[in-house]
Backbone as CSV, one residue per row, in Angstrom:
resi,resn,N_x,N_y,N_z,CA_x,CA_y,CA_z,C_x,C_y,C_z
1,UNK,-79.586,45.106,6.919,-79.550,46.577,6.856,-80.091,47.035,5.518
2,UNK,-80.809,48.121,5.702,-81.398,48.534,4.237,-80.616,48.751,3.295
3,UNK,-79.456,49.577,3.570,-78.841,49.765,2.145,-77.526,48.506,1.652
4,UNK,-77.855,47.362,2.574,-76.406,46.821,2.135,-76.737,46.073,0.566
5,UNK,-78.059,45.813,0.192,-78.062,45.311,-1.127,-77.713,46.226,-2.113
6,UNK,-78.267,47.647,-1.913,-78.081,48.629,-2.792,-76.840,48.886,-2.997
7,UNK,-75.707,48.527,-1.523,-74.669,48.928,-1.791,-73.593,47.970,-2.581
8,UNK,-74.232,46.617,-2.112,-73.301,45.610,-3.337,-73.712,46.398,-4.456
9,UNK,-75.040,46.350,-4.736,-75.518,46.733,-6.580,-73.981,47.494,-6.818
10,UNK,-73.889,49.201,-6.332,-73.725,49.703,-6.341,-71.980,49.660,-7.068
11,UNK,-71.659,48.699,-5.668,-70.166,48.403,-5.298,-69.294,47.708,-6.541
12,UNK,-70.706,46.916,-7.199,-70.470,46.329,-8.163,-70.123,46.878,-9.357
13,UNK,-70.605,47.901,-9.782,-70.457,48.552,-10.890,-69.592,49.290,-10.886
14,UNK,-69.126,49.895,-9.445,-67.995,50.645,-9.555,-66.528,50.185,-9.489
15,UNK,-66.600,48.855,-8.984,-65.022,48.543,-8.763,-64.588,47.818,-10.253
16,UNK,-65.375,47.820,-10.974,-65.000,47.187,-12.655,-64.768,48.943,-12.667
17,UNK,-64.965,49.852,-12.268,-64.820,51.678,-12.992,-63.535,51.552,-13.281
18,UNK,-62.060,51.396,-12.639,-60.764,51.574,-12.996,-60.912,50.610,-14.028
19,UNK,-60.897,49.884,-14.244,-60.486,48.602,-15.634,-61.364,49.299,-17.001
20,UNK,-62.757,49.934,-16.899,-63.471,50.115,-17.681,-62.747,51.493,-18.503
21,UNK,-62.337,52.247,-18.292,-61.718,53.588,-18.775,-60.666,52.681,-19.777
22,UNK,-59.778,51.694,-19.030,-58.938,51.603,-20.120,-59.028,50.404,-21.219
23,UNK,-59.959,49.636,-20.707,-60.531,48.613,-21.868,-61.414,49.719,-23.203
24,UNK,-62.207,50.488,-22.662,-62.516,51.395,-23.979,-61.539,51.824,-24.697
25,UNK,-60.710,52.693,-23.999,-59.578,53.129,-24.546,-59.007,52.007,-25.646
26,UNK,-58.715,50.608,-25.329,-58.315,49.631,-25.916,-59.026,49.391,-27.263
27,UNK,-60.329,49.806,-27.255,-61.439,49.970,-28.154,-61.281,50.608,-29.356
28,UNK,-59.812,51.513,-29.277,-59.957,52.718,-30.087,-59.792,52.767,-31.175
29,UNK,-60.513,51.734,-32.376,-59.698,51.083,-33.202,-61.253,50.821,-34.407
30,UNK,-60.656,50.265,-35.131,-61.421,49.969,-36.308,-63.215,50.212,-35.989
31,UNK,-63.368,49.769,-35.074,-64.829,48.967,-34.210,-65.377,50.204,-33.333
32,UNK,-64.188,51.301,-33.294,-64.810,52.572,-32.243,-66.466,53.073,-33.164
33,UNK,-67.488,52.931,-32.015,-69.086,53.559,-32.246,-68.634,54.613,-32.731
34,UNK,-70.282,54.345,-33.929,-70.322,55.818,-34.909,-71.287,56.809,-34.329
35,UNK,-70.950,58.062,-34.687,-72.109,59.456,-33.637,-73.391,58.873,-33.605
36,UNK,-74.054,58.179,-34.316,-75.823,57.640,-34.805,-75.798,56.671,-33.689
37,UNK,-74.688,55.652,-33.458,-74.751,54.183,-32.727,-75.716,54.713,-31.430
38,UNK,-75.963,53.390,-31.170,-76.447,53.542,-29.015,-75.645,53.173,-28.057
39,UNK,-74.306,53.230,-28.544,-73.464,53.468,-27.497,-72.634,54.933,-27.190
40,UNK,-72.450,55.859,-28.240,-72.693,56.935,-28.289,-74.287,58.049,-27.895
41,UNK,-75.242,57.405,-28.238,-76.217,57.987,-28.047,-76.622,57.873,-26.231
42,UNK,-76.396,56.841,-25.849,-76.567,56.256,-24.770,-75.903,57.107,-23.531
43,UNK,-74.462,57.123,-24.161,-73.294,58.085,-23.269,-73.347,59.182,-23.453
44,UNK,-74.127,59.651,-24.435,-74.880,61.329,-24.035,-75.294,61.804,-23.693
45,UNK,-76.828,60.695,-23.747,-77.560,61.157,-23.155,-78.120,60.756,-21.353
46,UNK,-77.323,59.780,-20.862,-77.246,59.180,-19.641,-76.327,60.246,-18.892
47,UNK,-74.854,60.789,-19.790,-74.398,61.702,-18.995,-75.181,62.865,-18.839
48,UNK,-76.506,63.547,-19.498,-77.590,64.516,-19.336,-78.520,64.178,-17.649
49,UNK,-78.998,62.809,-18.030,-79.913,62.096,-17.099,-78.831,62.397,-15.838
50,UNK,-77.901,61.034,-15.886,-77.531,61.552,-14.174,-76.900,63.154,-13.919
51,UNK,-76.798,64.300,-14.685,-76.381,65.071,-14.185,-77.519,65.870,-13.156
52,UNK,-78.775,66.093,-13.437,-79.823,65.910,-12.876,-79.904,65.655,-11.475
53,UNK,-79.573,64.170,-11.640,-79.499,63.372,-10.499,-79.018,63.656,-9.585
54,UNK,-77.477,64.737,-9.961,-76.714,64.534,-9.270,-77.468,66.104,-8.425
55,UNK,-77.319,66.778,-9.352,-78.287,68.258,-9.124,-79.529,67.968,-7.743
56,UNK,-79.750,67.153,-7.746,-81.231,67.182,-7.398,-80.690,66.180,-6.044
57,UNK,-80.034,65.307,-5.761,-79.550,65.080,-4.775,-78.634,65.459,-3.572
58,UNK,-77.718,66.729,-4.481,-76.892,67.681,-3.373,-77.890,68.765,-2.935
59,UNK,-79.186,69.406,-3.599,-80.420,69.903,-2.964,-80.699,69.465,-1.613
60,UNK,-81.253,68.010,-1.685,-82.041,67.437,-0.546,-81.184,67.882,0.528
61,UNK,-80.023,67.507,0.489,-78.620,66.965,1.288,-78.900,68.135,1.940
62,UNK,-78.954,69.365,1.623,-79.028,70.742,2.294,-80.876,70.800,2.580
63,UNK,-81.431,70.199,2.893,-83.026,70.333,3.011,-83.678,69.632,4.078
64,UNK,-82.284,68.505,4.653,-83.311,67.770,5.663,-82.050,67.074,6.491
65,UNK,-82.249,67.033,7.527,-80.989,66.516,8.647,-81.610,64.944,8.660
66,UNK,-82.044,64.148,8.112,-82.717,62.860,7.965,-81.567,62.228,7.180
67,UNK,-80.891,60.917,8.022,-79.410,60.678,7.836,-79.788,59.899,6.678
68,UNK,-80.756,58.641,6.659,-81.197,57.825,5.547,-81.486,58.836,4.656
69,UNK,-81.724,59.735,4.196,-82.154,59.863,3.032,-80.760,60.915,2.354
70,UNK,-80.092,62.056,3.686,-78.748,62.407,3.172,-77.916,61.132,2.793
71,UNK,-78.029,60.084,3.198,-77.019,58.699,3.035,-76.914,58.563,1.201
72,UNK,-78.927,58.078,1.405,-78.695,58.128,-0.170,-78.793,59.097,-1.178
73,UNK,-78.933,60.048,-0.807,-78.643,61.112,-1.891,-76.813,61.394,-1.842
74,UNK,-76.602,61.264,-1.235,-74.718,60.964,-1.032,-74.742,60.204,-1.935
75,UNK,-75.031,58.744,-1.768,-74.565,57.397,-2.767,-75.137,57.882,-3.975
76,UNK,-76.000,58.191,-4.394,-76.518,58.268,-5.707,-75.543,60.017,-6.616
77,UNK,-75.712,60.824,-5.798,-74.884,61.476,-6.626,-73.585,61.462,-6.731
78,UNK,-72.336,60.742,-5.694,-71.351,59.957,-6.081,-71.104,59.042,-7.267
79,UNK,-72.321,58.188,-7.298,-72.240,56.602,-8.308,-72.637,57.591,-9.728
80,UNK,-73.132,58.557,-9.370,-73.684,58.831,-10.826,-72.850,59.377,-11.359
81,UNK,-72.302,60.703,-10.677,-70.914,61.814,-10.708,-69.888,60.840,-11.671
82,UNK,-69.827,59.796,-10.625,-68.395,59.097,-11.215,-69.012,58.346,-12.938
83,UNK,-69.904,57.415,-12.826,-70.530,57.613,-14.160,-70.673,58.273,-15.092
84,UNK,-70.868,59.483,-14.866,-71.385,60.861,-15.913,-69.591,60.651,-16.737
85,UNK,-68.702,60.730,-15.513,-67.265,61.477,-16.280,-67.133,59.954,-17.013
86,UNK,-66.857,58.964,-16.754,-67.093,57.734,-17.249,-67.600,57.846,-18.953
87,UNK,-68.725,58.440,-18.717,-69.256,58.337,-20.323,-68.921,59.478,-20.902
88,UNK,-68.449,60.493,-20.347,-68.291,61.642,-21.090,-66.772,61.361,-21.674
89,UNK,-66.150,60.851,-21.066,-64.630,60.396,-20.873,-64.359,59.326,-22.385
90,UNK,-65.615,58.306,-22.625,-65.477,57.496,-23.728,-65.981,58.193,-24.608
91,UNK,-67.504,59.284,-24.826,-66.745,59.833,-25.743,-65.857,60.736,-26.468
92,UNK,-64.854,61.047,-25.664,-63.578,61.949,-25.712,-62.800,61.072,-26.401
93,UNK,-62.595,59.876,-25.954,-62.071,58.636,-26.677,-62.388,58.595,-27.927
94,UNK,-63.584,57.984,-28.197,-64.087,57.463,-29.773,-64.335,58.910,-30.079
95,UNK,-63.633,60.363,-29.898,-63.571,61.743,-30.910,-64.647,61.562,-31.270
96,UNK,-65.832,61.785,-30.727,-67.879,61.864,-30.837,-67.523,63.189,-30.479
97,UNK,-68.751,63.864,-30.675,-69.523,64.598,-29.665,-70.551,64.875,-28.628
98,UNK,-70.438,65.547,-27.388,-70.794,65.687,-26.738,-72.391,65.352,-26.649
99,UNK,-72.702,66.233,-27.944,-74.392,66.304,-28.041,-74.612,65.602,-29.649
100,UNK,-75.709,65.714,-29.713,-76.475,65.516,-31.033,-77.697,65.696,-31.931
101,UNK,-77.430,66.629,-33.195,-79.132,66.980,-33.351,-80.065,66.219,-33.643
102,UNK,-79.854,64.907,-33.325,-81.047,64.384,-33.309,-82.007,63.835,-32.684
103,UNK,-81.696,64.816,-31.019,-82.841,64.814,-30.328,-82.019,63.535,-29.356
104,UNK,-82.767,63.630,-28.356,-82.753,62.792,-26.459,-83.404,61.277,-27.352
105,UNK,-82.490,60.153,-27.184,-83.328,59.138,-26.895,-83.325,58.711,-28.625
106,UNK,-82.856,59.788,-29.511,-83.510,58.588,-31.124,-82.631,57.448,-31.109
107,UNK,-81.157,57.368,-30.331,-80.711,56.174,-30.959,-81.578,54.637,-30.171
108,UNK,-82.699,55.156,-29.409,-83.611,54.235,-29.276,-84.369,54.005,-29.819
109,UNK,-85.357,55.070,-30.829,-86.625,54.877,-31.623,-87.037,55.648,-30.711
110,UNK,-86.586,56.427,-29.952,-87.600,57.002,-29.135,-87.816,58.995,-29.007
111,UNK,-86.943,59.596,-30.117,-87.023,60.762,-30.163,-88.096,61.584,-30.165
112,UNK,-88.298,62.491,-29.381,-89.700,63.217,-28.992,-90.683,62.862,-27.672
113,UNK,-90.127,61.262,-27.551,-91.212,60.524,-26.448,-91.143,62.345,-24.906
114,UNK,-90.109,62.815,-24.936,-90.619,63.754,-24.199,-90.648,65.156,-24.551
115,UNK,-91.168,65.999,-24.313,-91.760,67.118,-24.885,-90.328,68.112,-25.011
116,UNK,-89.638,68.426,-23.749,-88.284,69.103,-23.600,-88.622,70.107,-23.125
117,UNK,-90.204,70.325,-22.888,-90.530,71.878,-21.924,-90.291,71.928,-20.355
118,UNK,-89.851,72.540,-20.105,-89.451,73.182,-19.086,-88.159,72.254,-18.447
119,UNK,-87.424,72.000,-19.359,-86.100,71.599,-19.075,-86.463,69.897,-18.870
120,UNK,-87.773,69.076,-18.781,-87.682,67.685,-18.891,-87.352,66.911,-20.204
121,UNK,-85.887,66.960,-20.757,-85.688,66.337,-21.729,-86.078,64.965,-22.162
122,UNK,-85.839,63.808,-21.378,-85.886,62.995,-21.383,-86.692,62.021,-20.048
123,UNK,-87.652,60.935,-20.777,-88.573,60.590,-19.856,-88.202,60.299,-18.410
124,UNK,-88.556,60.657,-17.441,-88.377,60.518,-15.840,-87.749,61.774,-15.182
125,UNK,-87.082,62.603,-16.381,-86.654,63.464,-16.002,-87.343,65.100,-15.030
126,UNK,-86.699,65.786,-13.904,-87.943,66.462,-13.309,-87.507,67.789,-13.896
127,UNK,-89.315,68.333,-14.025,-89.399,69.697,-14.778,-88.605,70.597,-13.749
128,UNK,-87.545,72.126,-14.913,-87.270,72.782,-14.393,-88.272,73.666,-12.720
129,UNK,-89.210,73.426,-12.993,-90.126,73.781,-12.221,-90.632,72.864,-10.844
130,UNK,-90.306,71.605,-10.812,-90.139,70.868,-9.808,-89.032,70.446,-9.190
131,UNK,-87.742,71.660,-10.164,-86.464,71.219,-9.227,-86.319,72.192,-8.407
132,UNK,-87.022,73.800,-8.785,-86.967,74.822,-8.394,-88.237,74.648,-7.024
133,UNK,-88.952,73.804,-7.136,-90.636,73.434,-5.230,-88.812,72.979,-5.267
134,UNK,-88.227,71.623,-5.108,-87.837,71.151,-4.303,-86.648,71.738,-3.601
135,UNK,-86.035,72.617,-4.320,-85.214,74.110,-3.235,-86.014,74.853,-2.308
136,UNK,-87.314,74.976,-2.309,-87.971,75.404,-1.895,-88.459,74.443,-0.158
137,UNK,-88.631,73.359,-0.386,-89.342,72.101,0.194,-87.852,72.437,2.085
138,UNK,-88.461,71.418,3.135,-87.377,71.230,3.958,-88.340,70.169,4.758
139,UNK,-87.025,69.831,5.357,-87.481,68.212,6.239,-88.231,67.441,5.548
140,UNK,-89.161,66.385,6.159,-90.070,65.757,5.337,-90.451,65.831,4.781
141,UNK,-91.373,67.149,3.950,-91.865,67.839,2.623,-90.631,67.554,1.655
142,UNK,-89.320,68.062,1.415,-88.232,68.382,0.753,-87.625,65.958,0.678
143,UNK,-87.754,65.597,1.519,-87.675,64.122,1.579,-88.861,63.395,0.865
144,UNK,-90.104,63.723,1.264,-91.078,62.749,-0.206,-91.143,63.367,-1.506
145,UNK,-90.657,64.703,-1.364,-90.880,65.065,-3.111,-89.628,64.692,-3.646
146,UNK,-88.214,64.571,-2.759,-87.185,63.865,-3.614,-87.390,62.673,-4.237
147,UNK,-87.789,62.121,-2.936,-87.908,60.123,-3.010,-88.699,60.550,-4.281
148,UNK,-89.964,61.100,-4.464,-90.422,60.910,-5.515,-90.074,61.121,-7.077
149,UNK,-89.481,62.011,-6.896,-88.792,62.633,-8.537,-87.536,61.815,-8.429
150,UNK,-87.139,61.259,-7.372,-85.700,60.479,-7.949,-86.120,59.163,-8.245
151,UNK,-87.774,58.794,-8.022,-88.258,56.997,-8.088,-88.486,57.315,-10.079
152,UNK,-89.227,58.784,-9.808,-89.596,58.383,-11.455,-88.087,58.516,-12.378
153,UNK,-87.165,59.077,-11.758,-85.816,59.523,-12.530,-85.491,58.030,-12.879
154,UNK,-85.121,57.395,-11.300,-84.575,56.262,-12.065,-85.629,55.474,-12.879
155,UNK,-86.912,55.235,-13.033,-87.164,54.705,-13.540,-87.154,54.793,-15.003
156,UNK,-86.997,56.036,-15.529,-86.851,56.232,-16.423,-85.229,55.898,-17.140
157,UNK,-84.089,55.882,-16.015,-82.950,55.505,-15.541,-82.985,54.170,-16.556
158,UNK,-83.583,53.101,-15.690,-83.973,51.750,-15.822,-84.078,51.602,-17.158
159,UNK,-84.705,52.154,-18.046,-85.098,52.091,-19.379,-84.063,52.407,-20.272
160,UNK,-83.531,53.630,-20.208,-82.505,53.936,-20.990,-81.164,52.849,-20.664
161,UNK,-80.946,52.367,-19.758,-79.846,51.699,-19.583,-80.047,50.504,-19.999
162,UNK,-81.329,49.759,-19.492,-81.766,48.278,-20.389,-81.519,48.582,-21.842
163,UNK,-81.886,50.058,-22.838,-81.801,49.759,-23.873,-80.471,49.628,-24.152
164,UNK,-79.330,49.976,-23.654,-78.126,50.344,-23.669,-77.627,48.696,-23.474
165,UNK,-77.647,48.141,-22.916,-77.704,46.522,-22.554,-78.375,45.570,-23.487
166,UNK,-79.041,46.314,-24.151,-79.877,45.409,-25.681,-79.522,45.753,-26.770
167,UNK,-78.640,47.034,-26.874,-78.763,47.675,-27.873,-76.831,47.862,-28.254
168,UNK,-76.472,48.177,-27.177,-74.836,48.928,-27.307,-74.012,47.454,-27.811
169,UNK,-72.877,47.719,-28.221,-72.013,46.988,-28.803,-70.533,46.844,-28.315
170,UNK,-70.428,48.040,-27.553,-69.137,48.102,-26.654,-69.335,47.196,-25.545
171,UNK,-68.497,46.283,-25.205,-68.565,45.434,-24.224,-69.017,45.768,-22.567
172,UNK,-68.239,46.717,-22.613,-67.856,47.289,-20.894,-69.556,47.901,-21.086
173,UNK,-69.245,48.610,-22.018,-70.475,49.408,-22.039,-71.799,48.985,-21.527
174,UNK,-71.993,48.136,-22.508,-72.794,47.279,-21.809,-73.082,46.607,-20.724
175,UNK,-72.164,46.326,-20.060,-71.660,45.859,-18.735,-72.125,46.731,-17.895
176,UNK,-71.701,48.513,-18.149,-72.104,49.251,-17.295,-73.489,49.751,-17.230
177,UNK,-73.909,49.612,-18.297,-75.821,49.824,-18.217,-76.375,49.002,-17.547
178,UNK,-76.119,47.370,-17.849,-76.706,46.560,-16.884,-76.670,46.633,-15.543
179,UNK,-76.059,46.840,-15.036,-75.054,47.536,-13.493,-76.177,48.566,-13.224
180,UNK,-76.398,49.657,-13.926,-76.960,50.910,-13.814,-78.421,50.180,-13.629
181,UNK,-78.773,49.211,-14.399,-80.503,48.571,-14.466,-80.445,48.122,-13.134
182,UNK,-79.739,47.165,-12.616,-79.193,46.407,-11.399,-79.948,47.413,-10.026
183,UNK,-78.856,48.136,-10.165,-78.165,49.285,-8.956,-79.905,50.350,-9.096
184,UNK,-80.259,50.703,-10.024,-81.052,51.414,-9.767,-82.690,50.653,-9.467
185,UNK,-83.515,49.863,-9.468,-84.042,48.880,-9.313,-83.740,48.650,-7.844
186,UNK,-83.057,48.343,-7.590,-82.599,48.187,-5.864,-82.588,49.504,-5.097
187,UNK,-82.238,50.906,-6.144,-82.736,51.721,-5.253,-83.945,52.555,-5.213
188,UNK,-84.590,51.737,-6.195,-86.284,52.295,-6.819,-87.095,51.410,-5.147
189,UNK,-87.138,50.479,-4.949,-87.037,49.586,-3.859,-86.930,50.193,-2.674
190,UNK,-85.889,50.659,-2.559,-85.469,51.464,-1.039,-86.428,52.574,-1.210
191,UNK,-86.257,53.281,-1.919,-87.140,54.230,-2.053,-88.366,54.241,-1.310
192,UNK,-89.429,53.247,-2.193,-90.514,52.974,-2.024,-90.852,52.796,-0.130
193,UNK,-89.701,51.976,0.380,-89.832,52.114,1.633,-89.484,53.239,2.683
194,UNK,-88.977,53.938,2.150,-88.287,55.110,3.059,-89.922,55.635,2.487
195,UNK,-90.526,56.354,1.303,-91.687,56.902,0.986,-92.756,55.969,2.182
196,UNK,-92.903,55.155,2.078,-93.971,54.173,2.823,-93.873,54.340,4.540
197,UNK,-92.746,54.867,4.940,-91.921,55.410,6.487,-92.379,56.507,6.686
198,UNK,-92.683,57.568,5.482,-93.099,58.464,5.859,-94.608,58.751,5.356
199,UNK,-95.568,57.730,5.201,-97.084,57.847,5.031,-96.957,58.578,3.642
200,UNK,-96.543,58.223,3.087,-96.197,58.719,0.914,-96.178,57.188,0.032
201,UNK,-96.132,57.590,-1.281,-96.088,56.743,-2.436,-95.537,57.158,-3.360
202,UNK,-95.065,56.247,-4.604,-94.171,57.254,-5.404,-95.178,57.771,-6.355
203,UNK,-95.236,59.021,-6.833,-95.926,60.136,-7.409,-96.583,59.036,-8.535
204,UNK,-95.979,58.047,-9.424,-96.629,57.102,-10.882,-96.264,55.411,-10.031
């Protein structure tokens, strides 16, 4: 079945979710990430990225009676939803903040890599202006322009979380980016075939 790999990925990352809240918590101590770190930077700006995600997947859901693709826009803005509070949640913990002025992405080396016009902060992310066609879009039209802005989302997904997995220092943390590289990769994949079902490709 198509989605049962996506859904281990998936399954995987979430059933460590109850243990992960309170092993950070456990964290809260000498070793808690500083505002600059990339495990703070990471959980800022990933809770930005999937909120998006999540945005842009309860859209479709209302755009097309096509059960595979309501299926996964269900799973993806669930896994992410629960994620987002996840990182917003640790840093409530390590007393961070929310945001930071130093821009989407520097605790990678990567501040500026996107412009921030028209609401695309961060790379993969879709312009205010292509979230506003895809309210617009229905049935199959409203289904390849998702598949497509959600192939480049995660891929951009993919990146920020590998760095988070190379870079972060919190254990779980790390744990959960890799998960996120995992899980999204498997559904960059599905994608491509549901796009290929309907005579499309992904937009890059």
């Amino acid at each position: 079945m198509r989605y049962a790999g996506v859904a281990v990925a998936v399954a995987g990352v979430l059933v460590a979710a109850g243990a992960i809240s309170y092993s950070v918590a456990g964290d809260n101590g000498p070793d808690v990430p500083t505002v600059n770190s990339a495990d703070a930077g990471f959980a800022r700006d990933m809770a930005v990225h999937h909120q998006q995600a999540v945005e842009m997947s309860y859209v479709v859901r209302d755009r097309t009676k096509d059960e595979e693709v309501r299926r996964l826009a269900y799973d993806i803005a669930q896994t992410q939803a629960n994620q987002r509070g996840m990182l917003i949640g640790w840093l409530d913990l390590w007393g961070l903040p929310n945001v930071s002025s130093d821009g989407p992405m520097s605790w990678m080396g990567m501040s500026g890599m996107a412009s921030g016009e028209d609401g695309a902060l961060m790379p993969g992310m879709a312009t205010a202006t292509e979230m506003k066609k895809l309210g617009t879009l229905n049935g199959k039209q409203a289904e390849i322009f998702y598949l497509q802005l959600m192939t480049d989302h995660h891929k951009g997904g993919v990146h920020m979380a590998q760095g988070c997995a190379d870079k972060c220092t919190v254990a779980v943390e790390k744990r959960l980016a890799q998960g996120m590289v995992e899980a999204q990769q498997s559904e960059i994949q599905l994608m491509a075939d549901l796009l290929e079902s309907r005579g499309a490709t992904p937009s890059t």
